[in-house]
C-alpha positions in Angstrom: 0.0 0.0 0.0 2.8 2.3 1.0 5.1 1.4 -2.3 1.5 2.6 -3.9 1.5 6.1 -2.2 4.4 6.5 -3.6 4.2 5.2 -7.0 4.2 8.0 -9.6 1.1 7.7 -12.3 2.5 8.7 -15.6 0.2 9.6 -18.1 2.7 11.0 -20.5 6.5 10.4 -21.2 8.0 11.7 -24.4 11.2 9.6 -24.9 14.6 11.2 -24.9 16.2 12.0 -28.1 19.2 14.2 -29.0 19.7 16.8 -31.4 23.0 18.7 -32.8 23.5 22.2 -32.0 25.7 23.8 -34.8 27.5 27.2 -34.3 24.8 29.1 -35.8 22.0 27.3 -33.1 23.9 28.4 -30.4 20.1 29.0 -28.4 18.0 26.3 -27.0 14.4 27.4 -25.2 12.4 25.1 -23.0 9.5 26.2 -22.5 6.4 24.9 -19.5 4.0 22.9 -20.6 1.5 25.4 -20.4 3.4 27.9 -22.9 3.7 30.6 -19.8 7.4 30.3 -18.7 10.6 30.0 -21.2 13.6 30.1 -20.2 16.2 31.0 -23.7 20.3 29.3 -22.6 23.0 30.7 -25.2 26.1 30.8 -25.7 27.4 34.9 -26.0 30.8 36.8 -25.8 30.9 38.7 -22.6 33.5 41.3 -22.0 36.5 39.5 -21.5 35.1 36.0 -22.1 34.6 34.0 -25.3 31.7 31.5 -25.4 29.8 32.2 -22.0 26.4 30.5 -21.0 24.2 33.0 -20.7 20.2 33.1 -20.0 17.0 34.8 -19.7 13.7 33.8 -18.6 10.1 35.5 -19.5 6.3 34.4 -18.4 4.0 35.4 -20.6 5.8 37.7 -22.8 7.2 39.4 -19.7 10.4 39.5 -18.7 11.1 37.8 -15.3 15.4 37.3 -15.4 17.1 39.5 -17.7 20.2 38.2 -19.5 22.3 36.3 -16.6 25.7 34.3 -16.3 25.9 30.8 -15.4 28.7 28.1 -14.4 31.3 27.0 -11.6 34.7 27.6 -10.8 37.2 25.2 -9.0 39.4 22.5 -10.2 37.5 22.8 -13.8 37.1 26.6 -14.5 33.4 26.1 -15.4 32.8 29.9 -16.8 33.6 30.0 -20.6 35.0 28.4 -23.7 31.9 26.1 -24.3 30.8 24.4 -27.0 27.2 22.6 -27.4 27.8 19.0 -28.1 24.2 18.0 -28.2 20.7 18.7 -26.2 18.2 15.4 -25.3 15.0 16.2 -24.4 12.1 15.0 -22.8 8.7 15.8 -21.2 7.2 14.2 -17.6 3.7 14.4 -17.1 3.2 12.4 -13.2 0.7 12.5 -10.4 2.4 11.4 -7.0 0.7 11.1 -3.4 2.4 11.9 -0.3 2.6 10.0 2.8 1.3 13.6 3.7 1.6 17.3 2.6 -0.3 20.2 1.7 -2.8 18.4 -0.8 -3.1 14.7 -1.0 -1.7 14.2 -4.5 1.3 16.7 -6.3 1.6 17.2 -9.9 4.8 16.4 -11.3 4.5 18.1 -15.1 7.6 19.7 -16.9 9.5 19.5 -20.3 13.7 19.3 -19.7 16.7 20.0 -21.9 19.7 18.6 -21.0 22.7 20.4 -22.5 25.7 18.5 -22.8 29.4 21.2 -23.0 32.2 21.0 -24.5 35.0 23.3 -23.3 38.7 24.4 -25.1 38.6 20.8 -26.8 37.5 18.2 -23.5 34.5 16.5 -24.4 31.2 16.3 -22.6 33.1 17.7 -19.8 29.1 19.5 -18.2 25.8 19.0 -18.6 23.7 21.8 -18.0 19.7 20.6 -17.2 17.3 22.8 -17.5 13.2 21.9 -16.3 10.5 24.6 -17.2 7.3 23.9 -14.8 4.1 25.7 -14.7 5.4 27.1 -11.0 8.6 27.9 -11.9 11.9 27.3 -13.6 14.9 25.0 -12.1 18.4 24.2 -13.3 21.5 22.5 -12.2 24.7 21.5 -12.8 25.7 17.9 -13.7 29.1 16.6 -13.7 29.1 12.8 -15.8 31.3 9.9 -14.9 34.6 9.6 -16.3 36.3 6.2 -16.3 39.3 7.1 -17.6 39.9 9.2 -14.9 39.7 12.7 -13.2 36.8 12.0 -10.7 37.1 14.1 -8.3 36.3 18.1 -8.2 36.5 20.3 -6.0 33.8 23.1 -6.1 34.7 26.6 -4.9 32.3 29.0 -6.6 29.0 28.9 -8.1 28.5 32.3 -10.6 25.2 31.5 -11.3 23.6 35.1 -11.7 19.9 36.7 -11.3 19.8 39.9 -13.2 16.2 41.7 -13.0 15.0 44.7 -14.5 15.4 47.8 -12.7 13.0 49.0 -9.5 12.6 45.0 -8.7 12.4 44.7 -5.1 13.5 41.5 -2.3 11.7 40.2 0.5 15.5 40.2 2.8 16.7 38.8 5.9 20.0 37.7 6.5 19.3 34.6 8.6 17.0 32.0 8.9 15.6 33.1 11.9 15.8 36.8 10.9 13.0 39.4 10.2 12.7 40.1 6.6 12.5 43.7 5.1 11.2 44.7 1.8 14.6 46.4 -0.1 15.7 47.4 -3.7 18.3 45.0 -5.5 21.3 47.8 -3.9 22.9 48.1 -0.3 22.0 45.2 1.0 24.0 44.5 4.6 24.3 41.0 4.1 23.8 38.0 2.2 20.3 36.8 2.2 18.7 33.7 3.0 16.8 31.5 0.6 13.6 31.6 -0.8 14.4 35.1 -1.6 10.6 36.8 -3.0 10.9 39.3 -5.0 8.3 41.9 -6.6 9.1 42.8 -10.0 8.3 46.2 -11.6 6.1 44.7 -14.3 3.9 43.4 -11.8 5.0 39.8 -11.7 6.1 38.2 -8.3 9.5 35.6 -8.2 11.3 33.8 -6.0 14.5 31.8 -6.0 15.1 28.6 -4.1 17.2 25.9 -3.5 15.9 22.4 -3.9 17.8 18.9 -3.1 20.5 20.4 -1.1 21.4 17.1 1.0 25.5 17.0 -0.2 26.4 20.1 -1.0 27.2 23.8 0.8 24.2 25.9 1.4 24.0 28.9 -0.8 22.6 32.2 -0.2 22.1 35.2 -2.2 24.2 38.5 -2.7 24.2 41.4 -4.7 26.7 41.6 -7.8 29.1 43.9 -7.2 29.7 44.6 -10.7 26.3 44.4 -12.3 23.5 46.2 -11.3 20.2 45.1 -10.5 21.9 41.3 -9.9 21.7 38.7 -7.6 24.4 36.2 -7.6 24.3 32.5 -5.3 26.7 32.8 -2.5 28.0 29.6 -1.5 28.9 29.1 2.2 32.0 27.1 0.9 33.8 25.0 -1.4 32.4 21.2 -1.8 34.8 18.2 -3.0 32.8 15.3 -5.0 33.3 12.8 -6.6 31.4 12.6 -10.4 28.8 11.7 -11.5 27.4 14.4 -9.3 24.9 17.4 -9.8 24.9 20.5 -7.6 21.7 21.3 -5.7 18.8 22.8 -8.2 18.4 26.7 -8.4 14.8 27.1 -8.7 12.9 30.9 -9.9 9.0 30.9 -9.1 7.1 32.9 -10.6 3.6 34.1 -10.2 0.9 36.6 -11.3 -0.1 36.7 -7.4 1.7 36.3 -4.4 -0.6 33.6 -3.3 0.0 31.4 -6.2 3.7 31.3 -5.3 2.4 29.6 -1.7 0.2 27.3 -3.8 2.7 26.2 -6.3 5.8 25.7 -3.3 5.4 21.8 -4.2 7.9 22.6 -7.0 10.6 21.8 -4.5 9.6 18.8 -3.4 8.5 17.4 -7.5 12.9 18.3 -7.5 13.4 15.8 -5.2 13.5 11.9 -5.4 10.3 10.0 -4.3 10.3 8.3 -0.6 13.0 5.6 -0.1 11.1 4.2 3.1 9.7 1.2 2.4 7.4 1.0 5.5 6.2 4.6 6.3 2.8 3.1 8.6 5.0 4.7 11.7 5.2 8.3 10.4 2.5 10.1 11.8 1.7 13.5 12.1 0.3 15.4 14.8 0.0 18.5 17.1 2.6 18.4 19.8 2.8 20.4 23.5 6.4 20.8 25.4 6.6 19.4 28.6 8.2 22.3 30.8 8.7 20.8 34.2 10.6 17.4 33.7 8.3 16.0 36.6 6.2 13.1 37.2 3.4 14.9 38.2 4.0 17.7 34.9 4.4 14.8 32.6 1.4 13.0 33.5 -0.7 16.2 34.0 0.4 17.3 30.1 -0.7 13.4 28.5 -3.7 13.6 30.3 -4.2 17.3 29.0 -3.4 16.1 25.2 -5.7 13.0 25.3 -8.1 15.9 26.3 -7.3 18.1 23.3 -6.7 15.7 21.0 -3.2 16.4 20.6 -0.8 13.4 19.6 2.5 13.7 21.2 4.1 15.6 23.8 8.2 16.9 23.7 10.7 17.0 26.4 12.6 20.2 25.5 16.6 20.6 26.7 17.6 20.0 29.7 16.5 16.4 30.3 19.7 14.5 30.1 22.0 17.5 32.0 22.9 20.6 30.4 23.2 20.0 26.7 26.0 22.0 26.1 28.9 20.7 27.9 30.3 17.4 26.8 29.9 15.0 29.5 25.8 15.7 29.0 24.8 12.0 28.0 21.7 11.6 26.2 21.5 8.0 26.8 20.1 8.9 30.5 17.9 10.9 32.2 19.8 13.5 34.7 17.9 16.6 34.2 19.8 19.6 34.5 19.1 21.5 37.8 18.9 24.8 35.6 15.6 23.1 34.9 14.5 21.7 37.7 16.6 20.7 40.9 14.3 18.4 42.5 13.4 16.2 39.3 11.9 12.6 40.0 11.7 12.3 36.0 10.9 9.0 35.0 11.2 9.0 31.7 10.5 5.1 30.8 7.7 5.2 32.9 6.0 8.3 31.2 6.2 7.0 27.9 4.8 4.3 29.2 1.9 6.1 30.7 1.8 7.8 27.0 1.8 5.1 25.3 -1.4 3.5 27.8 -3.6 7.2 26.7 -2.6 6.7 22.9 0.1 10.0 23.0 3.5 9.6 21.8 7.0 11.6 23.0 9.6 13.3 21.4 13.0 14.3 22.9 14.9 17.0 22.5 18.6 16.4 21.8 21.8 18.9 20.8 23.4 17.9 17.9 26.4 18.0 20.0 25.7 15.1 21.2 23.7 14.2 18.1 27.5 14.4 16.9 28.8 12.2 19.7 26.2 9.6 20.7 23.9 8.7 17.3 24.8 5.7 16.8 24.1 4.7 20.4 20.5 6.9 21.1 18.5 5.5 18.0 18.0 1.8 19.2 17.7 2.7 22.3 15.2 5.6 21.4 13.3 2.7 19.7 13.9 0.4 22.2 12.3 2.8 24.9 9.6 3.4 22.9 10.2 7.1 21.4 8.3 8.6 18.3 10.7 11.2 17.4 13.3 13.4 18.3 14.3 17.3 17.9 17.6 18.1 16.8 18.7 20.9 18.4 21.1 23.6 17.9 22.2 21.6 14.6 25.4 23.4 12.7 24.5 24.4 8.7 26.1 25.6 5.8 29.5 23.8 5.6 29.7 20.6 3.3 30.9 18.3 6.4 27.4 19.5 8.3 24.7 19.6 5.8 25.9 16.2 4.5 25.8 14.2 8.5 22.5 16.0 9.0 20.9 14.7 6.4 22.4 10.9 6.7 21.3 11.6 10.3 17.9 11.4 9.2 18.1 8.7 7.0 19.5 6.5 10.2 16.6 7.6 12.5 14.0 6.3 9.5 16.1 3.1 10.2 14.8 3.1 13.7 11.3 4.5 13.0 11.8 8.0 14.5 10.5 11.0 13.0 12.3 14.1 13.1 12.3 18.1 13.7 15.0 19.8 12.9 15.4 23.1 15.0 17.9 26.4 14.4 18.7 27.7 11.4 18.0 24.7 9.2 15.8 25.5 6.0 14.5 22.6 4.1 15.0 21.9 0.3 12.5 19.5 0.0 14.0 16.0 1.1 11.5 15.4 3.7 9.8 13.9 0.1 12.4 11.3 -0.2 12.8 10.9 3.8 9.3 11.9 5.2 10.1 11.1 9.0 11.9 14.9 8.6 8.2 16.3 9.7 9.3 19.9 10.1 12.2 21.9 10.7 12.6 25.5 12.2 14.6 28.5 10.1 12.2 30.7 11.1 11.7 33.0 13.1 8.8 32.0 15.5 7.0 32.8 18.8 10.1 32.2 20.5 11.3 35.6 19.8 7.8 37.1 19.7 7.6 38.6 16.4 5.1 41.4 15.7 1.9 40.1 13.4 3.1 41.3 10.4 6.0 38.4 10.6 3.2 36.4 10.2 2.0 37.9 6.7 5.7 38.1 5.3 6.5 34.3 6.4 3.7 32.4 4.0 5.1 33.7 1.1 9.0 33.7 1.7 9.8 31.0 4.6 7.2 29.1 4.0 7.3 28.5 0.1 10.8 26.5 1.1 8.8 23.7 3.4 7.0 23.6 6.9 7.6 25.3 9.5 7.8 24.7 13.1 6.9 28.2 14.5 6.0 26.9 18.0 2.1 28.7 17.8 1.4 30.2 21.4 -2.0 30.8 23.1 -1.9 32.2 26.9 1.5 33.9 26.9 0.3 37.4 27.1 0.0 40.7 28.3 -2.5 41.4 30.6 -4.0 37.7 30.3 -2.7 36.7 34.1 -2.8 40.4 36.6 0.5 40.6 38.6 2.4 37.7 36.7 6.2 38.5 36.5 6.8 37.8 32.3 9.6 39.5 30.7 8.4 41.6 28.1 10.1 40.2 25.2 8.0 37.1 26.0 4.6 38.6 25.6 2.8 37.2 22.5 3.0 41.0 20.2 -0.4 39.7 18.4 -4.6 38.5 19.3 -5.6 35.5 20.2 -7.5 35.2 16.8 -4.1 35.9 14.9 -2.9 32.7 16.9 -5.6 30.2 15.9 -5.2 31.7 12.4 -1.9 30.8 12.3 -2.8 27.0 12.7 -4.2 27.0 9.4 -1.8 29.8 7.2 1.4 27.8 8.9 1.9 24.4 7.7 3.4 21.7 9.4 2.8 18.0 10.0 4.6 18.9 13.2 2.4 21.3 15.1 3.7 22.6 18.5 0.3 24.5 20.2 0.7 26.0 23.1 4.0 26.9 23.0 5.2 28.7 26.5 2.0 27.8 28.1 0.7 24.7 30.5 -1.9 23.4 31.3 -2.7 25.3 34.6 -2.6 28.0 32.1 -6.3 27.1 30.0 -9.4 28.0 31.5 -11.7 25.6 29.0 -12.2 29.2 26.7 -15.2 27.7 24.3 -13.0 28.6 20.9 -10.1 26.2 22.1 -12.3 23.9 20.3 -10.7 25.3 17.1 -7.7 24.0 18.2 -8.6 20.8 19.5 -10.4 20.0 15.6 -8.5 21.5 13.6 -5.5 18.5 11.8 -2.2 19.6 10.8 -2.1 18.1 7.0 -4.7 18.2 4.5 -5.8 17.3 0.9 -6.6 20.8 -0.9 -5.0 24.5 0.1 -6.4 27.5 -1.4 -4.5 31.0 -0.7 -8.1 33.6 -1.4 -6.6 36.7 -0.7 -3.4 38.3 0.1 -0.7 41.0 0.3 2.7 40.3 1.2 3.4 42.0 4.8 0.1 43.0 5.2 -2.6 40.0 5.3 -3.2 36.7 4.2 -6.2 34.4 3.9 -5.8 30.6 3.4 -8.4 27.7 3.1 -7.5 24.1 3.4 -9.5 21.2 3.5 -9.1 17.6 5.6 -11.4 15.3 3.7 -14.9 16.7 3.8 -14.5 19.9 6.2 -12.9 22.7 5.0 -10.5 25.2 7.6 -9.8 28.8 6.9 -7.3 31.0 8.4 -7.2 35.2 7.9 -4.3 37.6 9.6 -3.4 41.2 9.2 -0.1 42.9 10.3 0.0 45.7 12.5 -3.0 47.4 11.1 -7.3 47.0 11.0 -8.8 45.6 7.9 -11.7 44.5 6.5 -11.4 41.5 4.1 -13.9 39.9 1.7 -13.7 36.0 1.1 -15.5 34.3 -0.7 -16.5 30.3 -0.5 -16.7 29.6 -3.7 -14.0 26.7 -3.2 -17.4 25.0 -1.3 -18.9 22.1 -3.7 -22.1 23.9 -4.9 -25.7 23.3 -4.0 -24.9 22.5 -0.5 -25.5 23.8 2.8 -22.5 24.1 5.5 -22.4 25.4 8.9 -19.6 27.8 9.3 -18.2 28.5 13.4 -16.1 31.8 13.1 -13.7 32.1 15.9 -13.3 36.0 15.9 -10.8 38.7 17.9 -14.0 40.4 20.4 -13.6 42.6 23.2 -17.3 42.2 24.7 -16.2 38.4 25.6 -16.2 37.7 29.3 -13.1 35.5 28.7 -9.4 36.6 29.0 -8.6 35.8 25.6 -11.8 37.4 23.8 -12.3 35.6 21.3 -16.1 35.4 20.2 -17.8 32.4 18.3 -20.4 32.7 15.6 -21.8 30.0 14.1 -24.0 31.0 10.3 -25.0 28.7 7.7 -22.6 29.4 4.2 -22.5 27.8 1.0 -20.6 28.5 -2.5 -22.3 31.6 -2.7 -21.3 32.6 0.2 -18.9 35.9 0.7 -18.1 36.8 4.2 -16.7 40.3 5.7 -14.0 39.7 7.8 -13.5 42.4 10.4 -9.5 42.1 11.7 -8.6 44.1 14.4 -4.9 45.5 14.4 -2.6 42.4 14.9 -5.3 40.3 15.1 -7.0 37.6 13.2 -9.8 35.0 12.3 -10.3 31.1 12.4 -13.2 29.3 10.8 -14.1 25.7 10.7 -16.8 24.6 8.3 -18.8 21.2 7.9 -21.5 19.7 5.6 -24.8 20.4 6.7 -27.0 17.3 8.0 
């Protein structure tokens, strides 16, 4: 059944077939199957340099990247002197399901050109490939076997080049976990981290990703210092392969919306390669709650609270096995740092037992560093204990040596049936296709650092278009809510309690931590916590209806015959229209709105409505400043 999931339904394949290229046909377009997108490779003179590979990508007559360089530098000087040998060519037309995602089944549809180079007389010494999608555009380098000798490269450079038309501005932050400002392609005080949004001055949105980054060097962006208006790939070091190998896929979405560009982010994972778990009946997704008190009586108290609220796991955050940062912290036992808690009487065997009795399953936290030290030892005794998963913590990224053991990392925990979440400034690339026990991963910045709400209308359409997110969704954490408690103010949750439970349907992830700083002494039974309690964390369709990069966002996503909508506005009021026409038509639904209201006798105030809605249906929704709106909606009986 699983090898079925996973089985890809062609219903077109147009076989490979090569072509010459003489010196006059120097130009080869591939174009999308629906005619939007082309991207135009050449060969061109440039300055200094004979025989560059240049090129250009348009949508719809428009011009997305202007005229831009490619190739690689290293121990092959990958930059010019090319010849085309020959293209092949071919077209994919697939359906794939996911063990779960965003929608229960992913279109896989593109035409490719592979380019096979010659350079100052070696033969076949590159192949450039080149895949034009409806979503988007994506290209890589490949490096082919040579028996005869010379297999190993070492990589140093990537000059792969983004030029765009002048007044195009970047959605920019300079770390995963950073805040992201809206800038011109100029000044920028930093490289920038990937997907990298931009808003072009023809009215087109784009952004550029990285997909199948698993044994490579992470690459951001930077400006060109000598051509305008240019974003060049920045990697964070050099990489030594051995060939055959390909380097990670540049990817350039591009949309007539912003929202399209969060519908279409399956683009990465259709780059990856399908699952390579033969048994995935143990991955399971699920909302999760922290355990903060390493106690008996905590843990028990929070697995009797999740059986309540239909929450699947609970998590024991750092400090279980010692303090996590000092070397003789062993995660093989439980000795939980007195930082924590000094009079712990943690059992941890005997909770997951207790778990395991109510139906709830535990993660643990671990640091990578001694992730680093101990793998090999914590897996099968994680299994052996009875463990679901565990959260990498503090993980190191960007270097060759570290992106390469965090990913085989992962591939050994799918040998032990653990799931994973990957926190820090990891950003995925798509591989939790081909390893889905990676559920989510952080690189964002969450409620941890308390953002204000209009994080939470840049992160759908930058962060997010990249993979889930684990943005750790808080509920009770804030000002005013609990008289005379002592709460640093950099902890206060900066938005409503609507923007919260909207955020459980605009933020995806099969990973969902709710609740995040809070307990359960902290919930009173507020009547819309039954938003939370129903609402799943994967789905089978997701529809963006409105939105405005840094200033609101409204999505709708449906698990099987119920439909969940999500709405949240920065820093200012609004009034949104939405309609339902995504409802099947000529039936009745009953619609419960969870809504920001300050007349609610509760300390949250948030008011429920309940109205019958069908297709015809379009609803004004009121958002305070910072706030937000949640709506469930089910067939009629």
């Amino acid at each position: 059944m699983n090898k079925l999931k996973f089985l890809e339904l062609t219903t077109l394949l147009i076989s490979m077939f090569c072509i010459r290229v003489s010196a006059q046909q120097n130009e080869i377009s591939t174009i999308s199957p629906d005619k939007n997108l082309i991207i135009s490779v050449r060969l061109k003179d440039v300055a200094e340099k004979k025989d560059m590979l240049v090129y250009s990508v348009d949508y719809k007559g428009k011009p997305v990247v202007l005229e831009s360089e490619l190739g690689l530098t290293g121990t092959l000087k990958c930059t010019e002197n090319f010849s085309i040998k020959e293209v092949r060519t071919s077209s994919k037309d697939s359906i794939w399901h996911p063990i779960y995602g965003e929608r229960n089944s992913y279109t896989n549809r593109y035409n490719e050109s592979v380019i096979v180079l010659n350079q100052s007389g070696k033969v076949g010494v590159l192949e450039f490939v080149v895949r034009a999608y409806n979503e988007g555009i994506a290209f890589r380098y490949f490096f082919p076997e040579k028996p005869t000798g010379g297999t190993y490269l070492r990589i140093t450079n990537e000059s792969t080049g983004f030029t765009f038309s002048e007044g195009t501005k970047a959605w920019v932050t300079g770390s995963a976990q950073g805040a992201y400002s809206l800038k011109p392609l100029k000044e920028w005080p930093t490289e920038c981290e990937r997907p990298l949004t931009l808003e072009l001055e023809n009215g087109l949105y784009a952004s550029l990703a990285e997909a199948e980054m698993v044994d490579y060097s992470r690459t951001k962006f930077s400006l060109d210092a000598n051509k305008t208006n240019t974003v060049k790939c920045a990697m964070y070091e050099g990489v030594d392969l051995f060939t055959p190998f390909a380097t990670p896929w540049r990817v350039i979405m591009v949309a007539e919306k912003p929202g399209q560009l969060v519908e279409n982010n399956f683009i990465l994972l259709n780059l990856n390669p399908p699952c390579k778990i033969t048994n995935t009946d143990w991955i399971k997704p699920g909302k999760i709650m922290r355990e903060t008190t390493l106690s008996a009586k905590g843990s028990k108290e929070l697995i009797d609270f999740a059986v309540k609220h239909h929450i699947k796991y609970i998590h024991f955050d750092a400090g279980w096995y010692g303090y996590e940062y000092v070397v003789g912290s062993d995660a093989t036992k439980v000795s939980v740092d007195p930082r924590r808690n000094r009079n712990s009487d943690l059992n941890l065997q005997v909770v997951i037992r207790y778990a395991k009795e109510k139906g709830i399953g535990v993660f643990l936290y671990v640091n990578q560093r001694a992730l680093a030290n101990q793998l090999d030892d914590i897996l099968p005794l994680y299994q052996k204990w009875g463990v679901a998963g565990i959260k990498f913590g503090f993980v190191e990224v960007g270097s060759h040596r570290w992106t390469t053991w965090l990913h085989e990392a992962v591939k050994k925990c799918a040998k032990y049936n653990l799931m994973v979440d990957i926190h820090d400034e990891y950003r995925p690339t798509g591989f939790s296709r081909t390893y889905p026990n990676l559920l989510t991963q952080e690189g964002i910045r969450g409620n941890e650092e308390m953002p204000p709400a209009t994080n939470s209308t840049v992160q759908p359409f930058t962060r997010f278009l990249a993979g889930p997110a684990d943005h750790t969704i808080c509920y009770y954490h804030q000002r005013g809510l609990k008289p005379g408690q002592n709460i640093p103010d950099t902890r206060y949750i900066n938005t409503t309690s609507g923007h919260q439970l909207g955020l459980a349907v605009v933020f995806y992830s099969p990973l969902q931590f709710l609740y995040w700083y809070d307990k359960p002494s902290d919930v009173q039974d507020e009547p819309e916590l039954e938003f939370f309690d129903q609402v799943p964390v994967v789905w089978d369709d997701t529809k963006v209806l409105v939105g405005k990069i840094g200033e609101y966002i409204s999505v709708a996503r449906r698990s099987g015959k119920e439909w969940f909508v999500g709405s949240v506005t920065n820093t200012d009021a609004r009034t949104l229209k939405l309609s339902l026409d995504f409802l099947p038509a000529g039936k009745k639904f009953e619609a419960s709105i969870y809504s920001d209201d300050e007349t609610i006798k509760t300390p949250t105030k948030v008011g429920i409505k309940r109205m019958t809605v069908n297709s015809k249906t379009i609803l004004d929704v009121d958002l305070k400043a910072s706030g937000g709106q949640a709506i469930h909606i089910v067939a009629k009986q």
